[in-house]
DOZAPA-539203 format. One record per residue: x, z, y of N, C-alpha, C in turn. Coordinates in steps of 0.02 Angstrom, whole numbers, always signed. Layout:
N
{{X; Z; Y}; {X; Z; Y}; {X; Z; Y}}
...
This chain:
225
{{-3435; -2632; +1337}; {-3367; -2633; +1310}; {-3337; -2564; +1306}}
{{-3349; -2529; +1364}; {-3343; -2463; +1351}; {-3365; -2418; +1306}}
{{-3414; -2414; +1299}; {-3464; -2383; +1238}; {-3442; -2404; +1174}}
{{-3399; -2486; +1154}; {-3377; -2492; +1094}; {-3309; -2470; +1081}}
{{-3256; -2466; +1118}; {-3198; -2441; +1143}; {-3204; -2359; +1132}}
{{-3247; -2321; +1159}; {-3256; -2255; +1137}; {-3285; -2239; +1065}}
{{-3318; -2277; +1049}; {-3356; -2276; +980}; {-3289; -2295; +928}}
{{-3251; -2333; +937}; {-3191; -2357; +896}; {-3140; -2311; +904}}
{{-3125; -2258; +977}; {-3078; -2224; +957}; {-3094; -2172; +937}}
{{-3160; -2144; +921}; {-3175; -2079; +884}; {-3185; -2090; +810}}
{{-3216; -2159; +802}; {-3212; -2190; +724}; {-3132; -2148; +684}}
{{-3069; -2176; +732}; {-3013; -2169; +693}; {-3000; -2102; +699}}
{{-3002; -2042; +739}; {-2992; -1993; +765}; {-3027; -1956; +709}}
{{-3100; -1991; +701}; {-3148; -1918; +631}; {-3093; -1969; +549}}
{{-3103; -2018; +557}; {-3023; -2041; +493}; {-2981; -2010; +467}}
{{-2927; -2019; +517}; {-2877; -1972; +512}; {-2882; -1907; +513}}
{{-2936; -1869; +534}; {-2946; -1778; +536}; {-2969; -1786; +456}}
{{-3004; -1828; +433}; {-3020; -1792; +364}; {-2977; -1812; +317}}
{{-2949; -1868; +327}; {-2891; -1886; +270}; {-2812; -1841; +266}}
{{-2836; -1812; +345}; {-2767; -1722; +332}; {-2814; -1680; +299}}
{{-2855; -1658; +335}; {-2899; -1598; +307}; {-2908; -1588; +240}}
{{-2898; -1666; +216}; {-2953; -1669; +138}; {-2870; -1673; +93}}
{{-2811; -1692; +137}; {-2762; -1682; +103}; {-2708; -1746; +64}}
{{-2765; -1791; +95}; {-2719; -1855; +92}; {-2688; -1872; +114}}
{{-2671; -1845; +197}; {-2604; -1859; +231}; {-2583; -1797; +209}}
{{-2487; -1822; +221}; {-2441; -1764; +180}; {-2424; -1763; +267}}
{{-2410; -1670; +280}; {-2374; -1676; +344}; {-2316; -1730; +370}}
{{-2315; -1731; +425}; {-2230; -1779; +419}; {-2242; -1840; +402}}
{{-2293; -1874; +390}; {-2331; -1932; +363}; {-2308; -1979; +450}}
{{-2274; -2024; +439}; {-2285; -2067; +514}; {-2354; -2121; +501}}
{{-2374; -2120; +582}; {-2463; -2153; +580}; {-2419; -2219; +604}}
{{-2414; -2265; +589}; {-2384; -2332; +619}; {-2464; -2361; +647}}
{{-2457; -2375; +721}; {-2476; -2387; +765}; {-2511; -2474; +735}}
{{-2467; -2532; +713}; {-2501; -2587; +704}; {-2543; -2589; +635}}
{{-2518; -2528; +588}; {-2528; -2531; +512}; {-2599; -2484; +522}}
{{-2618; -2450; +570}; {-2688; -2424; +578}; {-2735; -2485; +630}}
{{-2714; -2517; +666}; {-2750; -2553; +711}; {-2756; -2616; +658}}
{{-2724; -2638; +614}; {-2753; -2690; +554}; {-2803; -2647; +528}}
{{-2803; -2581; +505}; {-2814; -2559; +455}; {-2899; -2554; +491}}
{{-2913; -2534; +544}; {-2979; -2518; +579}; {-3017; -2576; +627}}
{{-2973; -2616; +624}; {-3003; -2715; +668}; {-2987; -2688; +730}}
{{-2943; -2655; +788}; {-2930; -2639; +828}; {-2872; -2641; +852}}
{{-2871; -2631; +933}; {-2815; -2637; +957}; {-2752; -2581; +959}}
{{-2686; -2604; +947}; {-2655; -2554; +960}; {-2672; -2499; +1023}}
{{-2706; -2517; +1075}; {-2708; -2476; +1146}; {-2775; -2416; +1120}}
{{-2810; -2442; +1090}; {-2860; -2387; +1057}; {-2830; -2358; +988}}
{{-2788; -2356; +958}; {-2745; -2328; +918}; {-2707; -2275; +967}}
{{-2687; -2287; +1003}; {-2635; -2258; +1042}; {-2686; -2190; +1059}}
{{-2753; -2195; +1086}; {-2794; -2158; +1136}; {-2804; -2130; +1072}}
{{-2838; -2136; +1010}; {-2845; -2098; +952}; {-2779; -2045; +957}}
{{-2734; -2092; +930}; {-2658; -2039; +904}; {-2646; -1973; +969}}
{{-2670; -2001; +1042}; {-2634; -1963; +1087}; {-2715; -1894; +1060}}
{{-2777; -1920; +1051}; {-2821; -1858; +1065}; {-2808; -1813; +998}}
{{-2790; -1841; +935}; {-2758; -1797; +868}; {-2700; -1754; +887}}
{{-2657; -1757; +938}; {-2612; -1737; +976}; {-2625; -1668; +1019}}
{{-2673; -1688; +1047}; {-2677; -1641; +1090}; {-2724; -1581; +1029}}
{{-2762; -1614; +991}; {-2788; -1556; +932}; {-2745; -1530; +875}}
{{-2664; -1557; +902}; {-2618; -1511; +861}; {-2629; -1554; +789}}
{{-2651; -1601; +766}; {-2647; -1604; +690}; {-2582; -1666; +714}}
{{-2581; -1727; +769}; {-2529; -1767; +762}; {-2477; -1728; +791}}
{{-2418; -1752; +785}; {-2353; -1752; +829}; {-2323; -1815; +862}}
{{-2306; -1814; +925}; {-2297; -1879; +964}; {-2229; -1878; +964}}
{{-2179; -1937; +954}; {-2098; -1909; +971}; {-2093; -1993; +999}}
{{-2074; -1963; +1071}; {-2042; -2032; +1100}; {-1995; -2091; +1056}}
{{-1998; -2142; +1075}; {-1965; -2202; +1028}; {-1982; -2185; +967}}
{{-1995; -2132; +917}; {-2016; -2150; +858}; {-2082; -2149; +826}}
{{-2124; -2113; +866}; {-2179; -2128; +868}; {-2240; -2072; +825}}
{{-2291; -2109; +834}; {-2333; -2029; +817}; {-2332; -2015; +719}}
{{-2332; -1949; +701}; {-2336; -1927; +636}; {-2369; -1878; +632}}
{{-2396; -1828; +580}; {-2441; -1810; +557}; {-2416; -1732; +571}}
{{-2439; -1674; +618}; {-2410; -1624; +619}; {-2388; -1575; +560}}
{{-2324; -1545; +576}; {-2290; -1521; +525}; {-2280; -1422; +503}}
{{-2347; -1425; +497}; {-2370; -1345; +494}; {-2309; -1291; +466}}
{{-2285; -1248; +518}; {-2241; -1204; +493}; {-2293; -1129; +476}}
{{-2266; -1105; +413}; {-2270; -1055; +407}; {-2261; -1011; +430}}
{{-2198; -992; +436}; {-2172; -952; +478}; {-2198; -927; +537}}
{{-2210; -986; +582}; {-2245; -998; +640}; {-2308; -970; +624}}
{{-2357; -982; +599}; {-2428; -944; +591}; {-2405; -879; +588}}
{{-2362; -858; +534}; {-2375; -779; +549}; {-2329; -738; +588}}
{{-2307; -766; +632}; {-2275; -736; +708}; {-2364; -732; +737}}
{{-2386; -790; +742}; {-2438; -797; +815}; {-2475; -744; +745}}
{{-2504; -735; +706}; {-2543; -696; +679}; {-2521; -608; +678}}
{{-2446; -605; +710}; {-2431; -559; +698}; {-2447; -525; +799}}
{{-2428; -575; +830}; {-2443; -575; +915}; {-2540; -557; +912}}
{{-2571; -597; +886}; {-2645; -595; +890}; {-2665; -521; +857}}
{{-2648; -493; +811}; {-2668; -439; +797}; {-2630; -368; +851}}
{{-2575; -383; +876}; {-2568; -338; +921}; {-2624; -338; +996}}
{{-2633; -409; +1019}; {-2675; -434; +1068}; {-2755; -405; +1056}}
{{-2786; -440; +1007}; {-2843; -425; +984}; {-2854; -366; +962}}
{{-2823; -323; +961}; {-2840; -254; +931}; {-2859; -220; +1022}}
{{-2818; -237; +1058}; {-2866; -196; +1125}; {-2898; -238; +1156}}
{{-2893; -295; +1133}; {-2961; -333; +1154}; {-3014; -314; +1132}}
{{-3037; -311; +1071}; {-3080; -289; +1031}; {-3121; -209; +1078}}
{{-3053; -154; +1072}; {-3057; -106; +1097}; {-3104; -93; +1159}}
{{-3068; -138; +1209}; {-3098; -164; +1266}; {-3161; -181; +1265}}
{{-3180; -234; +1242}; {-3238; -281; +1228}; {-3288; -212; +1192}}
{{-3277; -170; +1171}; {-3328; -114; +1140}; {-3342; -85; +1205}}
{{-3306; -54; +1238}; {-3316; +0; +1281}; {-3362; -46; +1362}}
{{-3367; -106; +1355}; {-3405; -139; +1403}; {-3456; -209; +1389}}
{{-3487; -169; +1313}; {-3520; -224; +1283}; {-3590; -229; +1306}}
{{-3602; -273; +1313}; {-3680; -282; +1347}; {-3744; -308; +1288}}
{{-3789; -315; +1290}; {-3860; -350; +1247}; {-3844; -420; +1246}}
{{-3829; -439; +1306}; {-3828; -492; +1311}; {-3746; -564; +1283}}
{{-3698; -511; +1293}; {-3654; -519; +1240}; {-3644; -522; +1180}}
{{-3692; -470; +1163}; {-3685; -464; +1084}; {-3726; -510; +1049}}
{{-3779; -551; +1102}; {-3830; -606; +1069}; {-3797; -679; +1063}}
{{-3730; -681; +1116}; {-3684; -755; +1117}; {-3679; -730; +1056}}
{{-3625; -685; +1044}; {-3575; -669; +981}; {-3633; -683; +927}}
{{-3659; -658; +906}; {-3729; -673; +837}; {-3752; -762; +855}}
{{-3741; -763; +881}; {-3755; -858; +891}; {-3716; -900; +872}}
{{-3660; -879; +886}; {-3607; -916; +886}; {-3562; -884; +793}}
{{-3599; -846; +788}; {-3572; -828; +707}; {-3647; -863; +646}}
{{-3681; -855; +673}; {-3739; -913; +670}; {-3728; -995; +653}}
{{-3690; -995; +694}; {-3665; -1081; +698}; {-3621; -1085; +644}}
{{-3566; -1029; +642}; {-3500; -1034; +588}; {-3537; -1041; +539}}
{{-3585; -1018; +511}; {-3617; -984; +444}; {-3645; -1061; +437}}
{{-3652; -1087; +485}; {-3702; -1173; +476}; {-3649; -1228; +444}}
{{-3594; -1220; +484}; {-3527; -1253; +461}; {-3498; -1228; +394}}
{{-3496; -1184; +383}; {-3480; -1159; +323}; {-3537; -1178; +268}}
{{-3581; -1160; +274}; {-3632; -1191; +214}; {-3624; -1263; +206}}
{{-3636; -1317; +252}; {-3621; -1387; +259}; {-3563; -1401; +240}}
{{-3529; -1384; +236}; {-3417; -1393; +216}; {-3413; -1426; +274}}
{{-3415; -1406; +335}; {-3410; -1440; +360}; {-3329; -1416; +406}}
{{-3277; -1447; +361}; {-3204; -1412; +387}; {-3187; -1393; +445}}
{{-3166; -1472; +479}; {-3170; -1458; +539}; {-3222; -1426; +575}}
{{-3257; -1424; +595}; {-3317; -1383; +622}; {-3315; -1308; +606}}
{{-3298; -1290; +553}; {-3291; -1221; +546}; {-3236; -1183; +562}}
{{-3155; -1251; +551}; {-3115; -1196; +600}; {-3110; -1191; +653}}
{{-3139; -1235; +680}; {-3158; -1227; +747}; {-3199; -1164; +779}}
{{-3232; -1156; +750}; {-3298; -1109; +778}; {-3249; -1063; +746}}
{{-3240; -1038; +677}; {-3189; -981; +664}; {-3139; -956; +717}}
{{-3123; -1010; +736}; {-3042; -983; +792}; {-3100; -970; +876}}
{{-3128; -1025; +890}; {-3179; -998; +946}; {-3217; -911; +952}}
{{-3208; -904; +892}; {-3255; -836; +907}; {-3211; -792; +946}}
{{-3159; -792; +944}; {-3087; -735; +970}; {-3088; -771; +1041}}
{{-3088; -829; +1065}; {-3088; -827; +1111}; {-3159; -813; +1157}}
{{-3214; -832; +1101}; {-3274; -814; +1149}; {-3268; -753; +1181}}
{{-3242; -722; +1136}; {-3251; -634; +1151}; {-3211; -619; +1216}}
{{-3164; -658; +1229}; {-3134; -640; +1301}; {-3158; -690; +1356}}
{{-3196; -747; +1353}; {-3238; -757; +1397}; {-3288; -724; +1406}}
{{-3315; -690; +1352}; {-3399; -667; +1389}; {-3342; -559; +1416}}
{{-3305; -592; +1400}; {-3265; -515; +1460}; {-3238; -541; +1519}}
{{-3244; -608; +1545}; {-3227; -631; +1601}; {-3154; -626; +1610}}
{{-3122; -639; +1564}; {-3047; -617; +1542}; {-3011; -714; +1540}}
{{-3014; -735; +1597}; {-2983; -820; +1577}; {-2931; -813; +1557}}
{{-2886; -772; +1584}; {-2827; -782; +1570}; {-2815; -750; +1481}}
{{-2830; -713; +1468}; {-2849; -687; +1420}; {-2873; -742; +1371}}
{{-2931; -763; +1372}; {-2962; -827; +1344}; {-2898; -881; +1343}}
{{-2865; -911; +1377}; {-2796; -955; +1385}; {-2775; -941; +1340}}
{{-2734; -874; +1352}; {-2697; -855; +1295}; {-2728; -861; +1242}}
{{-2763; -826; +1207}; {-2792; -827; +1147}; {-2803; -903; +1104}}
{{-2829; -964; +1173}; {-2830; -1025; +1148}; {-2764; -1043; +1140}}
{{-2724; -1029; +1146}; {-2663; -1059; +1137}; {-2632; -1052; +1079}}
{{-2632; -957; +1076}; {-2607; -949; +989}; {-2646; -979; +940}}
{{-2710; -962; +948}; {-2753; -988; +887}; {-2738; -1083; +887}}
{{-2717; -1120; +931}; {-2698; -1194; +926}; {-2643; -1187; +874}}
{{-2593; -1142; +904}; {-2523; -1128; +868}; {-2534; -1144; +780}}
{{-2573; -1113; +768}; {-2587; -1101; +683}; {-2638; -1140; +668}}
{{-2680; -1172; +700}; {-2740; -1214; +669}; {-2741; -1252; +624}}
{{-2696; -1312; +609}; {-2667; -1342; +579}; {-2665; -1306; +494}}
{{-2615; -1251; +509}; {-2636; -1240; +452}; {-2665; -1197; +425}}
{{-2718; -1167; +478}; {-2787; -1156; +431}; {-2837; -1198; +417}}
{{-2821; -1253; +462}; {-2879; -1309; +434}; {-2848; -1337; +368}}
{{-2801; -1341; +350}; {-2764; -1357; +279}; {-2747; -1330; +242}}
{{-2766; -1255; +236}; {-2744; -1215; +189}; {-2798; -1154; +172}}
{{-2848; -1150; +227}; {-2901; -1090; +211}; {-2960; -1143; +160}}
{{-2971; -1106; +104}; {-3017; -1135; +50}; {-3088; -1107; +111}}
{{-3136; -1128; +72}; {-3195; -1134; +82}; {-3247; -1077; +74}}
{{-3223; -1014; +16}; {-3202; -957; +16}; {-3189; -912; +65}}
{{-3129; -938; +82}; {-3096; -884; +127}; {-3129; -882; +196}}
{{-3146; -946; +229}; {-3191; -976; +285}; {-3249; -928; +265}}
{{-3285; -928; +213}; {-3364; -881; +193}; {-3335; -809; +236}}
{{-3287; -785; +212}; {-3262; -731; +201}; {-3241; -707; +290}}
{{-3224; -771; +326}; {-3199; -759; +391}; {-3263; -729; +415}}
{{-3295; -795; +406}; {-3383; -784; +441}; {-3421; -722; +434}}
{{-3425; -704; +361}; {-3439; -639; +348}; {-3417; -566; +397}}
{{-3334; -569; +400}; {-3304; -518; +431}; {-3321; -521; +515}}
{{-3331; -599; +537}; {-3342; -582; +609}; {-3418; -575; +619}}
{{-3466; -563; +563}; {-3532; -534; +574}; {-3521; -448; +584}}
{{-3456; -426; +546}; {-3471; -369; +528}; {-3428; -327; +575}}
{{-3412; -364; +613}; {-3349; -352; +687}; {-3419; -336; +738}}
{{-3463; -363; +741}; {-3504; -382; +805}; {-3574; -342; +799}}
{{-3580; -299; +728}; {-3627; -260; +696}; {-3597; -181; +716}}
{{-3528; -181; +697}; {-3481; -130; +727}; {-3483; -129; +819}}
{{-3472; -182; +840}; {-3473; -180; +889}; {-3562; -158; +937}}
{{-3609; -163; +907}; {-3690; -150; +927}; {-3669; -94; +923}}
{{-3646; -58; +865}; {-3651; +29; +852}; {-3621; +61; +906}}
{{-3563; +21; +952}; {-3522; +47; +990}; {-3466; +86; +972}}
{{-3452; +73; +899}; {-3395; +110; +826}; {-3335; +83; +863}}
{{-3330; +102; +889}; {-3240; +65; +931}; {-3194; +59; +884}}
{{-3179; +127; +834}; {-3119; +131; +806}; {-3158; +68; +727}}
{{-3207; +93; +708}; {-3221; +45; +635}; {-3199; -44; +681}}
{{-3244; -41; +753}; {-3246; -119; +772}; {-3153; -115; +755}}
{{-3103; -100; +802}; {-3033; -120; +815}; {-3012; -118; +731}}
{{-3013; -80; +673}; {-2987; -91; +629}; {-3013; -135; +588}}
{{-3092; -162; +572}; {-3110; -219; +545}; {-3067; -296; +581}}
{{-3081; -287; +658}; {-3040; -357; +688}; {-2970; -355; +655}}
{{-2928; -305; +642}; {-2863; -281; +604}; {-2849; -321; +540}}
{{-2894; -288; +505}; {-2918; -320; +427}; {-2923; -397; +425}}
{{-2974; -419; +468}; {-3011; -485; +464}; {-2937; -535; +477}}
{{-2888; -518; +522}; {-2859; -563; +534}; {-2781; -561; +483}}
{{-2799; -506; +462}; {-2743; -479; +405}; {-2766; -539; +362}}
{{-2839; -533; +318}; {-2845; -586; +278}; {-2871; -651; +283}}
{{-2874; -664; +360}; {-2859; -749; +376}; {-2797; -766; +323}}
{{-2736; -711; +380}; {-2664; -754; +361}; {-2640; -750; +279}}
{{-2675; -691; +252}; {-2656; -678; +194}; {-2699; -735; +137}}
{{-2773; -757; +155}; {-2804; -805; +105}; {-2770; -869; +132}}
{{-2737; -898; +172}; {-2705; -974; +169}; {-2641; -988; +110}}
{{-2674; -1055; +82}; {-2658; -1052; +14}; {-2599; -1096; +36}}
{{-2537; -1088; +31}; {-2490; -1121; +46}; {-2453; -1185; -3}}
{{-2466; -1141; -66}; {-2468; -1192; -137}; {-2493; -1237; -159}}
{{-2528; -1264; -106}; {-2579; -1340; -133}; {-2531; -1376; -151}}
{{-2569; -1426; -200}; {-2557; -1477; -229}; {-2518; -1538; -170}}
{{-2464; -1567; -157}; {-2441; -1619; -130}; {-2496; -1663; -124}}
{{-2531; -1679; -44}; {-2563; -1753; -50}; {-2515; -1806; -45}}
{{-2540; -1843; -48}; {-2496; -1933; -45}; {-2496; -1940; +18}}
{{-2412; -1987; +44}; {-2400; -2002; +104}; {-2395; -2076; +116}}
{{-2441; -2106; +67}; {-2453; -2166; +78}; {-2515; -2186; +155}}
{{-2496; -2212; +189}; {-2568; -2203; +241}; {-2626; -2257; +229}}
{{-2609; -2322; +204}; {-2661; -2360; +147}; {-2679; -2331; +117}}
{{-2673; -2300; +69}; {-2687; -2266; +10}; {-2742; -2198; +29}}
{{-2708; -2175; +80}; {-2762; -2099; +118}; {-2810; -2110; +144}}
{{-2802; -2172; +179}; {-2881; -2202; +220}; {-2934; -2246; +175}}
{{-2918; -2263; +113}; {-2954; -2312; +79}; {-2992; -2251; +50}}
{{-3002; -2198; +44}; {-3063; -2160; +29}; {-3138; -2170; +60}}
């Protein structure tokens, strides 16, 4: 029973991530709790465990008594934390050169390895994921947690809408630049490594296409794909 209970709340959880991602939920979209548990042969209490884990990945919003809706990506907001991360990451970067090891630099090529796998596959989610992971890898393999914290936190801040607004393109283009961060970084180029990380995150925030097309905030209508 357990095993079907977990299998049913990730069913709705990969659902709803692609029917935002793909643009059929409109932010601000409310998920009505009985109108998804018809909609999937399930109980509201595994609806609930779905909505709360979309929650904690920043795409839902939970509001007491009225209930969960579809997070509501500010602009604004991304490029504050994009404007905090490039002050942060620039002596991180810095840092991370002047105490780089072999064995560091083989995570980092692995793990840009993987992006490049997600990216060829379209595989959205999966790629902004690993996209935003690489910034924090880099301050775990410096033994930097607190550092790593932080970093997971801003990059949560904005996820949302880079998973909804970076084309498929621009993702190539991320992947590309954090090969060419970690190629800089082998040479031990401190100043090329700190101003490529500069660049790279300059045109994260600058390729999110903010002008898309309105999806539909019908939630029948978004899930029948």
């Amino acid at each position: 029973m357990m095993v079907m209970e977990t299998s049913s709340t990730a069913l709705i959880v990969a659902s709803l991530t692609r029917a935002i991602v793909e643009h059929r939920l409109h932010p601000g979209t409310k998920l009505a709790e009985q109108k998804l548990a018809d909609h999937f042969g399930v109980s509201r209490t595994l609806v609930r465990q779905a909505l709360f884990q979309l929650a904690q990945n920043r795409l839902v919003r939970l509001e007491p008594a009225r209930g969960a809706f579809v997070a509501t990506p500010s602009a604004d907001e991304a490029r504050q934390v994009f404007a905090v991360r490039r002050m942060l990451e620039a002596e991180m970067t810095r840092a991370f050169v002047r105490q780089v090891t072999l064995g560091q630099l083989k995570a980092l090529r692995a793990h840009v390895a993987r992006e490049k796998r997600a990216v060829d596959d379209q595989d959205v989610p999966g790629r902004t994921e690993l996209l935003g992971d690489f910034h924090v890898r880099m301050a775990e393999l410096m033994g930097n947690r607190v550092l790593a914290e932080l970093l997971g936190e801003l990059i949560s801040r904005c996820a949302l809408i880079t998973l909804m607004y970076q084309s498929s393109r621009a993702a190539e283009h991320s992947n590309a630049e954090h090969a060419d961060i970690v190629q800089a970084m082998a040479a031990r180029d401190e100043a090329l490594a700190v101003r490529l990380m500069h660049e790279h995150l300059l045109n994260v925030e600058q390729g999110l296409a903010f002008d898309r097309q309105q999806p539909v905030n019908d939630l029948s209508m978004a899930l029948s794909f």
